[in-house]
N, C-alpha and C positions, 0 to 999 in steps of 0.2 A: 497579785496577792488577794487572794478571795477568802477571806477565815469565815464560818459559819458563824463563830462567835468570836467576836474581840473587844477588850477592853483598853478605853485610849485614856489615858493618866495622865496628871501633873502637870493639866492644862490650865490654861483660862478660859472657861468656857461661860459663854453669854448665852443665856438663857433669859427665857421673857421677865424673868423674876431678879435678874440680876445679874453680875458677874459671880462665877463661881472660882474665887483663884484658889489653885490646885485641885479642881475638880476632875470628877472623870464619866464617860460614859461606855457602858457597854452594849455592843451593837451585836445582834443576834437574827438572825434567818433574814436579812435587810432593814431593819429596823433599829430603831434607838429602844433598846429592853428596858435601862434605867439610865438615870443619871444624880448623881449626889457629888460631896464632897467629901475629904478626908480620907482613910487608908481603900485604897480602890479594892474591886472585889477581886479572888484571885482566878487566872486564867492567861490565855495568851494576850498579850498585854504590849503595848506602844507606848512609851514616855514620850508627853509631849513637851517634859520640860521646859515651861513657862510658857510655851507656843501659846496663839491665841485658835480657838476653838470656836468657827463661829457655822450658822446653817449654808447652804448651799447656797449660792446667789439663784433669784427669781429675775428674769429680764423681758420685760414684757413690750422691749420693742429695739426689734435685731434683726437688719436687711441679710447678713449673709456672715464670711469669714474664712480663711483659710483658703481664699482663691475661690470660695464657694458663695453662692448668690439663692436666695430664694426665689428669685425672678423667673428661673426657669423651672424645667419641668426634670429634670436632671435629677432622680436622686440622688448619685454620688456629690453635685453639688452640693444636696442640702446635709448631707451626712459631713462634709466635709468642714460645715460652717457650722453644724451642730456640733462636733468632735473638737474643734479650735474651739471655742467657747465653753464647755466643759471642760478642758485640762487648763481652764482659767475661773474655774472654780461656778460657771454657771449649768446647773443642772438641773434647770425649767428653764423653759422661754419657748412665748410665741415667735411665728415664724411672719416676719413684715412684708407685706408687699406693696410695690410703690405702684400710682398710675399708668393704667393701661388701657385699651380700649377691649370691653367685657368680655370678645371671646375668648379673650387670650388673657385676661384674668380668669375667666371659667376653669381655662386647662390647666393656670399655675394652682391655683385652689381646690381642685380635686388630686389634683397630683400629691399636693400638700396634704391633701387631708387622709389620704394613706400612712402619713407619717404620726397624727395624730390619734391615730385607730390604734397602730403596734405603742405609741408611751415614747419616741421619742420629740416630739413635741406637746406641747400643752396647749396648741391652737394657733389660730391663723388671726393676725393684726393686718386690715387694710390702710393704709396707709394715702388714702386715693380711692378713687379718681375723683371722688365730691367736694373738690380744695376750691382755693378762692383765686385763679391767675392772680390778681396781685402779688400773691404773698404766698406761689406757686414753688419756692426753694427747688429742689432739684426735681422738681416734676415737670412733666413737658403740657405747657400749657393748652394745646391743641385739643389733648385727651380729655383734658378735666371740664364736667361734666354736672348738671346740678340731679341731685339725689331722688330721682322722682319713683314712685313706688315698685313699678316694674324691674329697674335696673338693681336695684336694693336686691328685692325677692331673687331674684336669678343669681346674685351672688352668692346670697345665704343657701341658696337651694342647692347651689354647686357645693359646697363644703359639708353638705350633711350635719351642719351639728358641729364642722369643725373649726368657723368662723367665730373667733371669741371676742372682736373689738372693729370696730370701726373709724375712722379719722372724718371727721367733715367740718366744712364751715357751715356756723349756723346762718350767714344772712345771703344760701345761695337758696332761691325758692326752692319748696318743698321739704327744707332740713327738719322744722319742728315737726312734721309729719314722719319724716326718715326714722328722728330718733324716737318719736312714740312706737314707730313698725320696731325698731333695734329693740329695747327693752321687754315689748311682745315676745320678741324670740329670745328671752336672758341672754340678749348681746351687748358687750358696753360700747354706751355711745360715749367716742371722744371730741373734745373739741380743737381744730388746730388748723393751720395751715389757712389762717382767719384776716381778713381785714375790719373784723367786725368793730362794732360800736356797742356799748354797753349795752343800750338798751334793745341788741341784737340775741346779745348772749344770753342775758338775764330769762329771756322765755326754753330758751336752749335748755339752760342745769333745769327751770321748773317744768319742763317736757320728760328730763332724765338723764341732760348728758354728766357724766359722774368724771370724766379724765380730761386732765389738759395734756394734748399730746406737745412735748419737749416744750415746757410755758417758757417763756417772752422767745422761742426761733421760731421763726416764720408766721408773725405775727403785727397784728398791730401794736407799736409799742406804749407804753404806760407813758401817760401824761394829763399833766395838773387838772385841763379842764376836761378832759375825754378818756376817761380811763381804760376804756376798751375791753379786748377781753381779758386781760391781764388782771387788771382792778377787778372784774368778777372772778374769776379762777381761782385768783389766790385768796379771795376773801372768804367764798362760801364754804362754809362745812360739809357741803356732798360732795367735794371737787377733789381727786386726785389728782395731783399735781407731779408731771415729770421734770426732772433734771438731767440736761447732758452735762457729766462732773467729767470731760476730759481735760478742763482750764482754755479751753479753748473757744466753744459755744460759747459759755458764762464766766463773766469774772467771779471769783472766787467770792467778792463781797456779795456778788447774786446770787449766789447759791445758799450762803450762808442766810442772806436774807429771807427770802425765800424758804427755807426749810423751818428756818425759825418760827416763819410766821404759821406757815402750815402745818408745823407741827410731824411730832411721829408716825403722827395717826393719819395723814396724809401727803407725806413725803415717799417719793419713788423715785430710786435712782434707773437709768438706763440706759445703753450703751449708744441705740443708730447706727451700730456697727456696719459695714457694706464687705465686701469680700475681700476690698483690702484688707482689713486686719490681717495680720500676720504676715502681711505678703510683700511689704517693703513698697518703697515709690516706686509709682509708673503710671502706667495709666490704664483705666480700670470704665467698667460701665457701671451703671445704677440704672436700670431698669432699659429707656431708649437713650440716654444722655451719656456723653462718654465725661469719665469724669481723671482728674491728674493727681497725684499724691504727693506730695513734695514735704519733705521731714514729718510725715507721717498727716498732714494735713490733707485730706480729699475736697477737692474744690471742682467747682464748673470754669467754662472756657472765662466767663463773668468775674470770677473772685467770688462766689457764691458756695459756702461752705452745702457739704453733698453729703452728708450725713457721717461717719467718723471712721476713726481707728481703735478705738477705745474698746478694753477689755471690763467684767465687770470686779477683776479684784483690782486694776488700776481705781474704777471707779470708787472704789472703796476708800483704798489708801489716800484718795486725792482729798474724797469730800471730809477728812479725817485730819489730814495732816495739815492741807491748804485753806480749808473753809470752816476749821472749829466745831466740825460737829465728835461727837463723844463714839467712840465704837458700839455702844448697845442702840446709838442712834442710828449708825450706819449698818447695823444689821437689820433693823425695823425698817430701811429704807431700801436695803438691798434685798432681802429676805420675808421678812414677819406682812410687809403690807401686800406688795405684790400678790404674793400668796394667796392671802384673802381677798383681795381683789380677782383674783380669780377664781374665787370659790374651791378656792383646794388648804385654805388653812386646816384644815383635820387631815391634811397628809404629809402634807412641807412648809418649811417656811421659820420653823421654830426648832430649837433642842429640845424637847420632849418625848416625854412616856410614850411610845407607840406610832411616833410618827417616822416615815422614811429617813434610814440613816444615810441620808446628803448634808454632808461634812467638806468644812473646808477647814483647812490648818495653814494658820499663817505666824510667822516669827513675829519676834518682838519690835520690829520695822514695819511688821505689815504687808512683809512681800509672801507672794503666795509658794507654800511647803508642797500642800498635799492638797487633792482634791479625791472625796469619797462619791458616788453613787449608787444607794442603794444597798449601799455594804458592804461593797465592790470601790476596792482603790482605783481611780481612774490616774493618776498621779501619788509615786507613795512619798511616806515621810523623809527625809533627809535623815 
């Protein structure tokens, strides 16, 4: 169903300004034309009857899905894990890639960034290879590698512009260096995959790193007298802070905490999804490491959780139902900040006047109805 113009009614629709209950929006040439409340305007027209109306999920860090992996060079993979993750309501997201040795990140990242040229992806998150073997999760420690200028450059140079985030530890020599070169080129410097010490990270965020990539996994943990990078991450006000909400990475009181503390304006949900999703147990790779899925859990040979299964309207429903946060919260977490974090809040991320109609409609439970892109049902209503 592709209507030039359609008006969706008798929603509840979250907007930055509120809940609009019985609101409606009309969506015209791909865009949201307006949006108000009370008797809708008239035209061809969707009763969302009570449904919740919220923006397209933003997921800014997503190995693969659908049997599909970003890992390779395959487009049909990455089509296939872009396609599974939009009819689950995500319709932005970088494209992750785990440790590798540079040639073969060169060839995944230019591959990649053909996909970021045509609009289906919004950029490439490295994930690697600048991590800290300690606290190496499912990266193969051999590869990883500390961030020294040249290695850096030949990344970003392979992506043209398509390279939007980077993962590093700060206390492997030359990071603070790395993330002054990242910021040069408007790339975000993440921090994660860390055994650091406070007083490691603290020069890190005043260099420029802005993201905690998935804070307290794979990390040095929070403690009384060493708070690590955790105690700075979540403390400072430059720090975007990720959440893996599939109940599994975090107890639900850690997420809860955690969001609380950092607020709307710095909370980001996000999946780590890997090409399991959707694809049932078995056993599956993440980059060179073979990983097993057992009741939807992906682990290494170790017991070492390998990044998830997790979708991002489960994501939603979870940090909602299970961890207490408010739905206009879990859209600022799932949508509104990502977004700007990206530098695309003047196009997604919010229900407003003129911004791209990516819609997602979910019932009165939560579970996901309909998913829109661009003004285009990717999934229609029930």
């Amino acid at each position: 169903m592709n209507d030039p113009e359609l008006i969706l009614a008798g929603g509840q629709v979250v907007t930055a300004d509120g809940v609009l209950d019985g609101g409606w929006v009309r969506v015209s040439g791909g865009k949201i034309a307006a949006v108000g409340t009370g008797p809708a305007p008239t035209g061809p027209a969707v009763d969302l009857a009570g449904r919740w109306l919220v923006p397209g999920f933003v997921d800014i860090h997503c190995h693969g899905g659908g049997g599909g992996s970003f890992t390779g060079i395959e487009v049909d993979q990455s089509h296939a894990a872009i396609n599974t993750h939009r009819a689950h309501g995500t319709t932005t997201m970088l494209a992750s890639l785990v440790s590798a040795p540079l040639p073969d990140l060169t060839k995944q990242i230019s591959a990649l960034s053909e996909l970021v040229t045509d609009g289906s992806l919004a950029g490439i998150h490295l994930e690697g290879p600048f991590l800290s073997a300690a606290r190496c999760g499912a990266h193969d420690p051999a590869i990883l590698r500390p961030p020294e200028k040249t290695a850096v450059q030949q990344l970003l140079d392979a992506g043209r512009g398509a390279v939007r985030m980077i993962t590093l530890a700060p206390e492997l020599p030359e990071s603070l260096n790395a993330i002054r070169q990242l910021v040069d080129y408007d790339v975000i410097a993440a921090v994660g995959h860390t055994d650091a010490v406070l007083d490691q990270v603290v020069p890190a965020v005043e260099a420029g790193a802005t993201v905690a990539t998935h804070l307290f996994n794979a990390m040095r943990p929070l403690h009384h007298r060493e708070p690590g990078p955790i105690g700075v991450l979540l403390e400072d006000e430059r720090v975007t802070v990720e959440l893996i909400c599939d109940l599994v990475h975090l107890h639900p009181a850690v997420v809860k905490l955690a969001a609380s503390h950092a607020g709307t304006g710095r909370t980001v949900l996000v999946t780590d999804a890997i090409s399991a999703t959707e694809g049932g147990d078995g056993t599956y790779e993440l980059g060179s490491l073979p990983v097993t899925v057992i009741d939807g859990e992906p682990r290494l040979a170790d017991g070492s959780l390998a990044g998830s299964t997790l979708t991002m309207d489960v994501a939603f429903r979870n940090v909602v139902e299970s961890c207490g946060l408010t739905v206009p919260a879990a859209v600022a977490a799932s949508s509104t900040k990502p977004a700007r974090l990206l530098g695309l809040g003047d196009r997604i991320g919010e229900i407003r006047q003129g911004l791209a109609a990516d819609l997602v409609v979910l019932d009165a439970d939560l579970e996901l109805d309909a998913v829109m892109k661009d003004g285009t049902w990717v999934t229609e209503p029930n």
